[in-house]
N, C-alpha and C positions, 0 to 999 in steps of 0.2 A: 942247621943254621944257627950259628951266635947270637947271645942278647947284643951283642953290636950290633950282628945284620938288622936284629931286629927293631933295634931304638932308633937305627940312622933314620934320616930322614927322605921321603918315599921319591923317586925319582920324577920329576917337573916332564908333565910333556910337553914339547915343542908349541910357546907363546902363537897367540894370531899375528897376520903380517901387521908389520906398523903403519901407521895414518898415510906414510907416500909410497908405499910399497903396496901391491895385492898378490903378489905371489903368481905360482905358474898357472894358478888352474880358472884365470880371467880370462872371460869370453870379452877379443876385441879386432874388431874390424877396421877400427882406423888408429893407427900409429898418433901421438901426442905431436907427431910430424904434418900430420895429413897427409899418411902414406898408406894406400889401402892393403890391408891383407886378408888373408885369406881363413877358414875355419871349419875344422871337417863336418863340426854339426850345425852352426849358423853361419844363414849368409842373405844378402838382401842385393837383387838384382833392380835398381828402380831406373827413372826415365830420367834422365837429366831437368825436366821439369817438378819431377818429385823432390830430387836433391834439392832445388835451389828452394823449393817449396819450406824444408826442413831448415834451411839456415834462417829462410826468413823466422818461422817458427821463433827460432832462438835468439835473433836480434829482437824481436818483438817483445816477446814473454821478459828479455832484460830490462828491455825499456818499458816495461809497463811497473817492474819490480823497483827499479832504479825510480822512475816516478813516485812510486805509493813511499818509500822509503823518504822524501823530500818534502813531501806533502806532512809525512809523521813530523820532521824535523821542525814544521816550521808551525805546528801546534794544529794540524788540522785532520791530523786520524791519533786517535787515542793511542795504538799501538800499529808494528808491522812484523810479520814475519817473513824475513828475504828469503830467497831462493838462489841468492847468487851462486852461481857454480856449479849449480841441479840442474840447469835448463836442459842438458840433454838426457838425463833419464826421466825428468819427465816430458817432454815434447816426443822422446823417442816411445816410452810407453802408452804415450797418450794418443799418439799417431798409429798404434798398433790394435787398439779398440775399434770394436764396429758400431756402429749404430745402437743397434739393442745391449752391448754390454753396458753392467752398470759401472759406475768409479764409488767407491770408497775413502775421500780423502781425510786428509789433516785436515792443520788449518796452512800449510806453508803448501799446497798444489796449486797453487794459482797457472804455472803452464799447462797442466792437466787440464786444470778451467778453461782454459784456452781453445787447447784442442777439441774439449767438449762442446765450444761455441759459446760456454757463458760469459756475458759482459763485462771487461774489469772492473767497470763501477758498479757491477753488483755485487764483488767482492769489498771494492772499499766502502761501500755502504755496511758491511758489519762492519769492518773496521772503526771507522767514524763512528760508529752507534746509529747510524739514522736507519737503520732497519728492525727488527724487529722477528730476524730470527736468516733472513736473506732472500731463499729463492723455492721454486718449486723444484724438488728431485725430480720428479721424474720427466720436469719438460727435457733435461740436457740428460736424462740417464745419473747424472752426477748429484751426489748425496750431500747434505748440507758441513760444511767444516766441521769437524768435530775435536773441541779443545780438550775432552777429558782424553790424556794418555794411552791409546792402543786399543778403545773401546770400540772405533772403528773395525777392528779386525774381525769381530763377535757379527757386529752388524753386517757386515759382507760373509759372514759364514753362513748366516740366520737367512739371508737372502738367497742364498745360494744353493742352501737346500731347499728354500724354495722355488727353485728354478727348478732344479729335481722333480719336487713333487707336480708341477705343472706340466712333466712330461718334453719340459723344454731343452733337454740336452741332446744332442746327436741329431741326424736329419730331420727338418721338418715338412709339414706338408706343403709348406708355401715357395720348398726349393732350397731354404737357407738351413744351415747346417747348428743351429742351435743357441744360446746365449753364455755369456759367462757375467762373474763379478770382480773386479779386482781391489782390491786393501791397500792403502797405501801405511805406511808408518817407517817410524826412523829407528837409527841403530838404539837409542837409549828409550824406545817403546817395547823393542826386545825384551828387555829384562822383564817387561808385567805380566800380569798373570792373566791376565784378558786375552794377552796376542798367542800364550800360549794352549790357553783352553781354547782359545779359534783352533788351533792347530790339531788339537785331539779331535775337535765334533768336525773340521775338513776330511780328516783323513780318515775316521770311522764311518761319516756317509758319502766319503766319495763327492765331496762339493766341487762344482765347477767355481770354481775360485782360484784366484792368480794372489799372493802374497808380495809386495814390492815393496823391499825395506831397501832405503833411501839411506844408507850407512857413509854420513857424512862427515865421521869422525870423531864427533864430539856428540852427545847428551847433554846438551848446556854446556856443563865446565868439568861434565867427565867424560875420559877419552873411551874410544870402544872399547881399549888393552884393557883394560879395566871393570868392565862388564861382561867379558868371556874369551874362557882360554883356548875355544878354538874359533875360526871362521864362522863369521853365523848364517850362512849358505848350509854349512854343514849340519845345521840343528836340526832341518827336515826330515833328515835320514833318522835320527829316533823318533820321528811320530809317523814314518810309514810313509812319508812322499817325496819326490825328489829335490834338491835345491843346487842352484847354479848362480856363481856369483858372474858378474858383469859389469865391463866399464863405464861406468855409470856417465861420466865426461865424455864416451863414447854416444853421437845418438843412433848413427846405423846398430851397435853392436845393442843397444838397449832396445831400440826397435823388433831388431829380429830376435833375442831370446825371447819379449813381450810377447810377440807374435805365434811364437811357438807352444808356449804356456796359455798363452790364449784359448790355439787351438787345440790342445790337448785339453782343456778344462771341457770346451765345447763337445767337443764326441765322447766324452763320458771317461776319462783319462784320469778325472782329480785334480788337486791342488798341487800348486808350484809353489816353494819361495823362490824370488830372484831375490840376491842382494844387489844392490848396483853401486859400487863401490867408488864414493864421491869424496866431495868435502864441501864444507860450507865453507866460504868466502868471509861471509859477514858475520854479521853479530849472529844470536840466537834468535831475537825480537831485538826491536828496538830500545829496549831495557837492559837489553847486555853490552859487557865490553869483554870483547875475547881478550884483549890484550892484557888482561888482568888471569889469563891461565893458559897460552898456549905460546909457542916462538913466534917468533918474527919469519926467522929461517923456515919454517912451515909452509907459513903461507905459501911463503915466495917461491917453494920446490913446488906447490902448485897449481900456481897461477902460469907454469909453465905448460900445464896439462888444461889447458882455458879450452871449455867443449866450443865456444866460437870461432876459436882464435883456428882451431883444429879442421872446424868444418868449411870454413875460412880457405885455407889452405888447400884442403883436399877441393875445393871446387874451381881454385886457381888451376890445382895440378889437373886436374880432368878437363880443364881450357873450356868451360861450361857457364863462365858469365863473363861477363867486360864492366867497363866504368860505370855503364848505364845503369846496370842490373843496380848496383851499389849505390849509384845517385839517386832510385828510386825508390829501393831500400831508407835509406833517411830520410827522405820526406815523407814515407811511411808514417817512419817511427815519430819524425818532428808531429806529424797530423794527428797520431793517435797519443803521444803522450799531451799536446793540446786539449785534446776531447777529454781526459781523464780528468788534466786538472779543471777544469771549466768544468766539468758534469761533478766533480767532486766540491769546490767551492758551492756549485747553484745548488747543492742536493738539499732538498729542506727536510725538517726535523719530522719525526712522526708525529701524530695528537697523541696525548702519551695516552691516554687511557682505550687507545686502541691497539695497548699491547695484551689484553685481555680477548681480543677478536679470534684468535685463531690459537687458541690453546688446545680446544677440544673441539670437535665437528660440533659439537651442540653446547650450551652454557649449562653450566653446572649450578645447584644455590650455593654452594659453598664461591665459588669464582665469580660470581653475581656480587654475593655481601665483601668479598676483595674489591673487588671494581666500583661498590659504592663508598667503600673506606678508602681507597686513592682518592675517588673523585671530592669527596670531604676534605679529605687534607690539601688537595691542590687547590680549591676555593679558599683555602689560608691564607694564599699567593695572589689572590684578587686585590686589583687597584684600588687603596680607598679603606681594606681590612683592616681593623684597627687591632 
């Protein structure tokens, strides 16, 4: 070899697929048509009442998003994380959990919230600030938002071996066949080191745990090109367990890979990542403006891949609803985006110094002399204090 061969510079391997492209190796069951196809490893046989069950799903979960989003605008939630254009990888994954499994989310799984039964206004109660921390995990299985970056992944892994150690994976004695936990996080959580140490302690003990990175294109205002130079599906395979990416805009095809990884976490199988290969629509929060980093042309290639508009379609083409269905469908949506904003205005403020209540099962002296140095300072704020 030449000091030429040697100095040039090392051959580039082949870039990840770009933001509207995902390449051949997407798991997808319904066409951007709503033309159902077919897949040698996944496939979802459901009742035509299930179908329409799922669209409802995702007209709902927008209309709950599209509400909390309008509520921010006009000064009465601090902040909003949209989901626009996620609905179907999460309704599809969240529709694919059982009872016992737990969820791991963000803070932007509000359709997952959904499926799990929790209240949208107990989501816009953190938002708003009038809670004080949100909900009980374990009534809905579902773990409370978690804003610090990809720390979730740790927590669904730390659980999950303890499913293991409770002897809870594989047939039980009560007939059911086990539990798992699922992670949720995005393509720009990837990059930390949290989601990646989950990855080492899943695949070293074998944790029933499903990984669901929501790869929506962007990291804020960096694109995924930019964060790794292959598929990030493909990262599982260096730490010893399988990953399959998924159309994320799809909700059958997000349903049954969810399904799958499910059940393989449950019989003792290990960890999945799926990617579910999306975009976001909207802003980042409601503190962002994408149009200050990505095209116009973007979007618009697609919003032509709309998981509604698709599911939409394919239940015209199956002749499985009429006007009705649709009529009743929006006075749904009119009813409950109603009830958000009315339970969202009447929400009243916490007493402050009973954010101190439930810190630790038991009060601590140190949390004690905190709680009487608030209460000092808010008597500052007494009528008549001079």
């Amino acid at each position: 070899m030449s000091l030429t061969d040697l100095s040039a510079a090392p051959t580039q391997p082949p870039g990840p697929a770009t933001s509207t492209t995902a390449g051949t190796e997407l798991v997808q069951l319904l066409t951007p048509e709503g033309e159902r196809v077919s897949h040698p490893d996944y496939d979802v046989d459901l009742t035509d009442d299930e179908y329409r069950d799922l669209y409802r799903d995702l007209v709902l979960v927008r209309r709950i998003d599209v509400e909390a989003t309008a509520l921010q605008r006009q000064g009465e939630l601090g902040i909003w994380a949209a989901l626009l254009g996620q609905e179907a990888a999460q309704v599809g994954s969240g529709r694919a959990m059982r009872p016992k499994d737990f969820a791991f989310p963000t803070y932007r799984e509000h359709g997952v919230a959904w499926c799990k039964g929790v209240d949208p206004l107990v989501l816009l109660g953190l938002f708003r600030g009038a809670s004080n921390g949100g909900w009980d995990p374990q009534e809905k299985r579902f773990n409370l938002y978690t804003i610090v970056i990809g720390s979730q992944t740790l927590h669904a892994t730390g659980y999950a071996m303890g499913i293991t150690k409770d002897g809870a994976v594989g047939p039980q004695a009560d007939g059911s066949d086990g539990e798992a936990a699922i992670a949720y996080f995005g393509d720009g959580a990837s990059s930390q080191g949290d989601v990646n140490e989950a990855f080492v302690w899943a695949s070293v003990y074998n944790a029933p745990v499903v990984f669901f990175c929501q790869n929506n294109q962007w990291g804020i205002s960096t694109p995924t090109t930019s964060q790794s130079r292959i598929p990030l599906y493909k990262r599982a395979e260096g730490f010893g367990f399988p990953g399959v990416r998924v159309d994320g805009n799809d909700v059958l095809a997000s349903y049954a890979v969810t399904r799958k990884a499910l059940d393989d976490a449950r019989s003792g199988q290990g960890p999945t990542l799926i990617e579910a290969f999306t975009y976001r629509m909207g802003a980042h929060t409601t503190s962002d403006d994408p149009t200050r980093y990505r095209l116009a042309g973007e979007l618009e290639a697609w919003k032509l891949k709309d998981p509604l508009e698709r599911m939409k379609s394919f239940l015209y083409k199956q002749q499985i609803v009429d006007a009705a269905f649709f009529s009743q469908l929006d006075a749904d949506a009119d009813e409950l985006a109603a009830r958000i904003r009315k339970g969202c205005l009447e929400m009243p403020d916490p007493e402050p110094l009973s954010i101190f209540d439930d810190v630790y099962s038991e009060q601590t002296v140190l949390l004690e002399e905190q709680r009487e140095e608030f209460a000092s300072y808010l008597s500052g704020f007494a009528e008549g204090h001079s």
